[in-house]
NUKOLDREN-832405 format. One record per residue (C-alpha): x, y, z. Coordinates in steps of 0.5 Angstrom, whole numbers, plus 500, padded with zeros to 3 digits. Example, Ala and Ser with C-alpha at 12.3 -4.5 7.8 and 13.67 -1.06 7.14 Angstrom:
BEGIN
<<525 491 516>>
<<527 498 514>>
***
This chain:
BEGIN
<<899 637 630>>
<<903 640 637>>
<<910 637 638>>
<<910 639 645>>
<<906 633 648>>
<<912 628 644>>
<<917 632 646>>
<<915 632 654>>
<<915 625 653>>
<<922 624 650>>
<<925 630 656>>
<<923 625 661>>
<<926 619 658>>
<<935 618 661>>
<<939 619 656>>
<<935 623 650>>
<<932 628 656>>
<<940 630 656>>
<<940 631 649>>
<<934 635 648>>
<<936 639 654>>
<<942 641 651>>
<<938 643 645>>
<<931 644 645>>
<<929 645 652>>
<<929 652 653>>
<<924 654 648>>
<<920 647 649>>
<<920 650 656>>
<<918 658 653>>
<<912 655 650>>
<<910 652 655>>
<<910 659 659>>
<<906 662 653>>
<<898 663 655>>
<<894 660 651>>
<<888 662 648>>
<<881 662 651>>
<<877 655 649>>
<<870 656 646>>
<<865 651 644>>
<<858 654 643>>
<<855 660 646>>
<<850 666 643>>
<<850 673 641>>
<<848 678 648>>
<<846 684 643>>
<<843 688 646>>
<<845 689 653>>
<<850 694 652>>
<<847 697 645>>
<<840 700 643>>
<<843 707 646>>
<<839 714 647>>
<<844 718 643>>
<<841 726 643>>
<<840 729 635>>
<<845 733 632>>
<<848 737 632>>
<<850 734 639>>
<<853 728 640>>
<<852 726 647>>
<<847 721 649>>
<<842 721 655>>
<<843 718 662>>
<<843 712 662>>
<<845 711 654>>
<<842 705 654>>
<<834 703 653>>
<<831 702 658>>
<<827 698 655>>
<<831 694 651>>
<<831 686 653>>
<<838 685 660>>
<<839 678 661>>
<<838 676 668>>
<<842 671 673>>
<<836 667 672>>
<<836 668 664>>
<<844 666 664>>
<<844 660 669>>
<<839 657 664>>
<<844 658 658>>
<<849 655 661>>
<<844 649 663>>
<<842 648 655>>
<<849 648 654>>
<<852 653 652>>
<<859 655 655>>
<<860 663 652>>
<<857 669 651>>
<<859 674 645>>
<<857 680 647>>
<<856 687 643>>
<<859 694 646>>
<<856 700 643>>
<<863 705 644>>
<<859 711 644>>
<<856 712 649>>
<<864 710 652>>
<<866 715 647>>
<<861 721 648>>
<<862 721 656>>
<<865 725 661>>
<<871 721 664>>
<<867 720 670>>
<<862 717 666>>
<<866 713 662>>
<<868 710 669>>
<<862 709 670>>
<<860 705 665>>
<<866 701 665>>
<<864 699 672>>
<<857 697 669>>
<<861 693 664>>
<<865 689 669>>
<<859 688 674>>
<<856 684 667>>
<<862 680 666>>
<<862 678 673>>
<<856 677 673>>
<<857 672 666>>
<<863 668 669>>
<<859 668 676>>
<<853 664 672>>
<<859 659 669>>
<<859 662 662>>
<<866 664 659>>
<<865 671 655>>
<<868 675 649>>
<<867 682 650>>
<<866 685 642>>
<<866 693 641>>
<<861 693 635>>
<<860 700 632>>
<<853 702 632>>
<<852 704 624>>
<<845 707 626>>
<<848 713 629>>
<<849 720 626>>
<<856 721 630>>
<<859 715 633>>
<<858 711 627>>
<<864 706 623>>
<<865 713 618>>
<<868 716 624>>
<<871 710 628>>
<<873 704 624>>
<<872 708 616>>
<<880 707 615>>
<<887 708 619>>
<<886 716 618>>
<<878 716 620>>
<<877 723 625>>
<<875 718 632>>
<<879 713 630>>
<<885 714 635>>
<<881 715 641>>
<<877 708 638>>
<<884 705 640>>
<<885 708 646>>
<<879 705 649>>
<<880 699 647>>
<<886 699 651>>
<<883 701 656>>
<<878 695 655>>
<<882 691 655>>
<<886 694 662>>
<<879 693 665>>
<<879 686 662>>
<<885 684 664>>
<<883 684 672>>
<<879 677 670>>
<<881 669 669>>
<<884 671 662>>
<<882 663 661>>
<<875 666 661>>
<<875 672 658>>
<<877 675 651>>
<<876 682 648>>
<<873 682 639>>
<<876 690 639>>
<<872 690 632>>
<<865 688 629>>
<<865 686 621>>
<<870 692 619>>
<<867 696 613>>
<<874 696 608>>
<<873 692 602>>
<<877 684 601>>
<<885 685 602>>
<<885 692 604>>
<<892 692 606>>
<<889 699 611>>
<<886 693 615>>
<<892 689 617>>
<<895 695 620>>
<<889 698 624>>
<<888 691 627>>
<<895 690 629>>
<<894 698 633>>
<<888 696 636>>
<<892 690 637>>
<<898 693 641>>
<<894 698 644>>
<<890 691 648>>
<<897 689 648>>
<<900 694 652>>
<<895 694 658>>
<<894 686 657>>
<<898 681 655>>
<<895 674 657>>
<<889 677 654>>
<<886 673 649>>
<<884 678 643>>
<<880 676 637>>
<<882 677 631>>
<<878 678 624>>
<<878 679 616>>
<<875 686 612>>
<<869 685 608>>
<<864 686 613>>
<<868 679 617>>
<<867 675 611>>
<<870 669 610>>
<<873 673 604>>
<<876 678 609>>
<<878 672 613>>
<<882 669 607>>
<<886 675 605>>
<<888 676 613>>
<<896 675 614>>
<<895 672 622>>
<<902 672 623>>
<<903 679 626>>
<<898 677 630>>
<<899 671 633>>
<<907 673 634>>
<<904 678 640>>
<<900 674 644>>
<<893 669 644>>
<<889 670 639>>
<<882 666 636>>
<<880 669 630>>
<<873 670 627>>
<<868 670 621>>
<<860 671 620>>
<<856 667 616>>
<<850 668 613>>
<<849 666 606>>
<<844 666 603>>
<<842 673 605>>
<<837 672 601>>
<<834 665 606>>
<<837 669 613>>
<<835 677 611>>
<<829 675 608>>
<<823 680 611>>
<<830 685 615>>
<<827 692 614>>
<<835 694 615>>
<<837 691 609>>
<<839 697 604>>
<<837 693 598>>
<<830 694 596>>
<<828 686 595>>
<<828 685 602>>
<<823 688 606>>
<<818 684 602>>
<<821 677 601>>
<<818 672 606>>
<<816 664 605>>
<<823 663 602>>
<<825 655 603>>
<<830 652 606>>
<<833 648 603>>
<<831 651 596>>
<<828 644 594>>
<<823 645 601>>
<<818 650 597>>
<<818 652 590>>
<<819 659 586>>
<<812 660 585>>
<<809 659 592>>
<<815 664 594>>
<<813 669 589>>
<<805 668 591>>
<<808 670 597>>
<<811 676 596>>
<<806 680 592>>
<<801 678 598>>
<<807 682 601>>
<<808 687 597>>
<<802 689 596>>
<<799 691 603>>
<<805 697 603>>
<<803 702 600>>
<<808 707 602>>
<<813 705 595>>
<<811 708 589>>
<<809 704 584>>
<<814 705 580>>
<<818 702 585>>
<<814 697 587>>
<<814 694 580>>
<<822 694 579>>
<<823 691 585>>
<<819 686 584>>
<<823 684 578>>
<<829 685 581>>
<<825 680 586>>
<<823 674 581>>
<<830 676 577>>
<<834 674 584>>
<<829 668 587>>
<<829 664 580>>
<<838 664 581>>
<<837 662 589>>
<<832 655 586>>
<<836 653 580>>
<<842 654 586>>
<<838 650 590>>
<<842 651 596>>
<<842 646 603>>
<<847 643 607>>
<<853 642 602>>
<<852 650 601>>
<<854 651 607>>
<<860 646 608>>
<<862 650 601>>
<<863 657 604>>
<<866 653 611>>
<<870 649 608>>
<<874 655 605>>
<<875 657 612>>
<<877 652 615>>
<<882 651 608>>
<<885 658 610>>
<<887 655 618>>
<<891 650 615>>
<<895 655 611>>
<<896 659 616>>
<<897 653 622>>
<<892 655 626>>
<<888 649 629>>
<<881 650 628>>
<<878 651 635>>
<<881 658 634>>
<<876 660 628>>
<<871 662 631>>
<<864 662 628>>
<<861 670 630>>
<<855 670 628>>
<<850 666 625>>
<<842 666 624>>
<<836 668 621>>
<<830 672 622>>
<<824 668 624>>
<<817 670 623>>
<<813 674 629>>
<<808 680 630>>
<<815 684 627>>
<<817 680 621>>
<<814 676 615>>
<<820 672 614>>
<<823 664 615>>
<<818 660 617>>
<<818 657 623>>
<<821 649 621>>
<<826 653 615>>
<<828 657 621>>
<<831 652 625>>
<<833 647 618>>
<<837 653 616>>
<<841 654 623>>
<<842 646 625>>
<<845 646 618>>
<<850 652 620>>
<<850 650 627>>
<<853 641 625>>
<<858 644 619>>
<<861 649 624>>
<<862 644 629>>
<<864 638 623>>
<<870 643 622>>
<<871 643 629>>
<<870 651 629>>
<<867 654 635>>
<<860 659 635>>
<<855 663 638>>
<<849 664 635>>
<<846 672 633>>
<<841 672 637>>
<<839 671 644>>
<<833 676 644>>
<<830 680 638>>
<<827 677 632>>
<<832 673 630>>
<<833 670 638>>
<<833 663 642>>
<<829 666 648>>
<<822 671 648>>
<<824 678 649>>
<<818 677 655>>
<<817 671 658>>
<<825 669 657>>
<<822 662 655>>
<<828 659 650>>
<<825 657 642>>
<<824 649 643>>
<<824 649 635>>
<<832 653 635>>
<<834 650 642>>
<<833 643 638>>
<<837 646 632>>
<<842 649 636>>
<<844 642 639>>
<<842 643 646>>
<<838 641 651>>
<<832 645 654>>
<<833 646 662>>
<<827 644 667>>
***
């Protein structure tokens, strides 16, 4: 609980004020000086705005002009005012550092001015926005090994002097309405103590060209609640405002079904996984699955046969678990725990992302009602632990709005608490 409210209240009133003045006063008055951090309530994820590069082959590491797919999926003024309209209030929105990195000064510039012209275009459609510098790993240059892999990783240096410079072109902006996130899921292992000084460089680098700027701040482990829980804030919130963040989307299993990307062998068959577990069964899931796996005719059988082993083995877990709704409010539960350690009202723990894949032309993966099951699950126990959010994705195949006709999924805008706009 805040104490100042009380506080005022008491400095207004004759005898007491004098008394409180005398002693409290001058740091009562500090505090109230102090910027706040941004408010966020509910926003979703603006991948792949300025993600999806054209990066040349090695050995060159330069990308093409323009970096960015032209292809690829852009909010419009019309896409944004219609966010806003559902009911959303913020944007979470991922910026490749690559191209950045990789450019001359004069394109660094440019793209920097592209940038600014983007969030101005979000501010001006009513929507706050957290700019979230996310290191594409698909790269063979400009990945997390080069950038993010440890304090004496080779671009790390010039990671950190572009997130000041971020934030120095941030900060021209309503620092009520504008926040920088300098690292997407950081890849050290739970409790790596190389974490907690890399954060705090990037943070002091921001710093120094921002003060008022709101900075986001997260765990190792990928940005897992784990990574959360062995995250020491208060070096962080010693330098200025600060949210911090968390990803959820456990049980992989349900959420990453059919995702080709996964390392692991299981995934790229796996669809009809329910959810709740108690919606479907084991059997029709596995039917499902050899349907699957036996239209790829790209794995040896070998394979095939142990991952589809491996497949039953992880499946037959996921039933008896029988996950839902108090699965969800478990893993939550713990971060909303490590707030009240450390102090930290809970509207400064922001969900980052979450979502699952849909099925479509792309991918076999959550049917449709799971889907939207699953997300309003994530979407009510977040907002019952008053935690902000933002859905991954707005586009792609785990998107709230069709890359083409820029209609809004009335199935997922439902789950998500909002409104379809006329």
């Amino acid at each position: 609980m805040n104490p100042l409210p009380t506080r005022r209240r008491v400095l207004q009133g004759g005898l007491a004020a004098s008394a409180a003045l005398l002693t409290g006063a001058p740091a009562v008055a500090e505090a109230n000086r102090r910027p706040q951090p941004l408010t966020l309530s509910r926003g979703v994820n603006a991948f792949p705005w300025f993600s999806l590069t054209r990066e040349y082959p090695a050995p060159r590491t330069d990308y093409g002009s323009p970096p960015f797919q032209t292809g690829r999926p852009v909010p419009t003024r019309a896409d944004l005012l219609r966010l806003r309209a559902a009911g959303l209030d913020f944007l979470r929105l991922p910026v490749d550092p690559g191209p950045f990195l990789a450019g001359t000064p004069i394109e660094r510039s440019a793209l920097l001015d592209m940038l600014a012209d983007a969030v101005a275009l979000t501010l001006d459609c009513g929507l706050k926005l957290v700019v979230n510098l996310q290191v594409n790993g698909a790269t063979h240059y400009w990945n997390q090994d080069r950038l993010i892999a440890g304090p004496d990783a080779p671009g790390f240096s010039a990671y950190v002097a572009f997130a000041g410079e971020m934030a120095h072109r941030l900060a021209s902006f309503d620092p009520q309405r504008v926040a920088l996130e300098p690292v997407n899921e950081p890849p050290q292992a739970c409790g790596v103590e190389a974490w907690q000084g890399m954060q705090r460089r990037l943070f002091e680098a921001a710093r120094g060209q921002a003060r008022d700027l709101t900075l986001v701040a997260t765990g190792a482990c990928g940005g897992m609640i784990m990574g959360l829980e062995t995250l020491d804030p208060a070096p962080l919130l010693a330098q200025g405002p600060v949210l911090f963040t968390f990803h959820f989307y456990e049980p992989y299993l349900f959420s990453h079904q059919g995702a080709p990307w996964m390392r692991e062998p299981v995934y790229r068959a796996l669809n009809a996984v329910p959810w709740p577990a108690r919606e479907g069964s084991l059997d029709a899931t596995l039917r499902a699955v050899r349907a699957r796996m036996a239209q790829d005719t790209t794995r040896p059988r070998v394979e095939a046969e142990a991952t589809y082993e491996e497949t039953v083995r992880l499946l037959r877990q996921y039933f008896e678990a029988d996950p839902g709704r108090p699965y969800i409010d478990h893993y939550l539960d713990m971060a909303a725990s490590w707030a009240r350690r450390h102090a930290i009202p809970p509207g400064q723990v922001m969900l980052g992302e979450f979502g699952a894949l849909r099925t479509d032309a792309h991918y076999t993966a959550a049917a449709a009602p799971d889907r939207a099951r699953y997300v309003r699950d994530v979407r009510e126990s977040a907002e019952a632990h008053d935690f902000p959010w933002a859905f991954w994705n707005l586009f792609d195949g785990m998107g709230v709005m069709d890359d083409t006709t820029r209609a809004l999924d009335p199935a997922i805008t439902a789950a998500l608490g909002l409104k379809m706009p006329n």
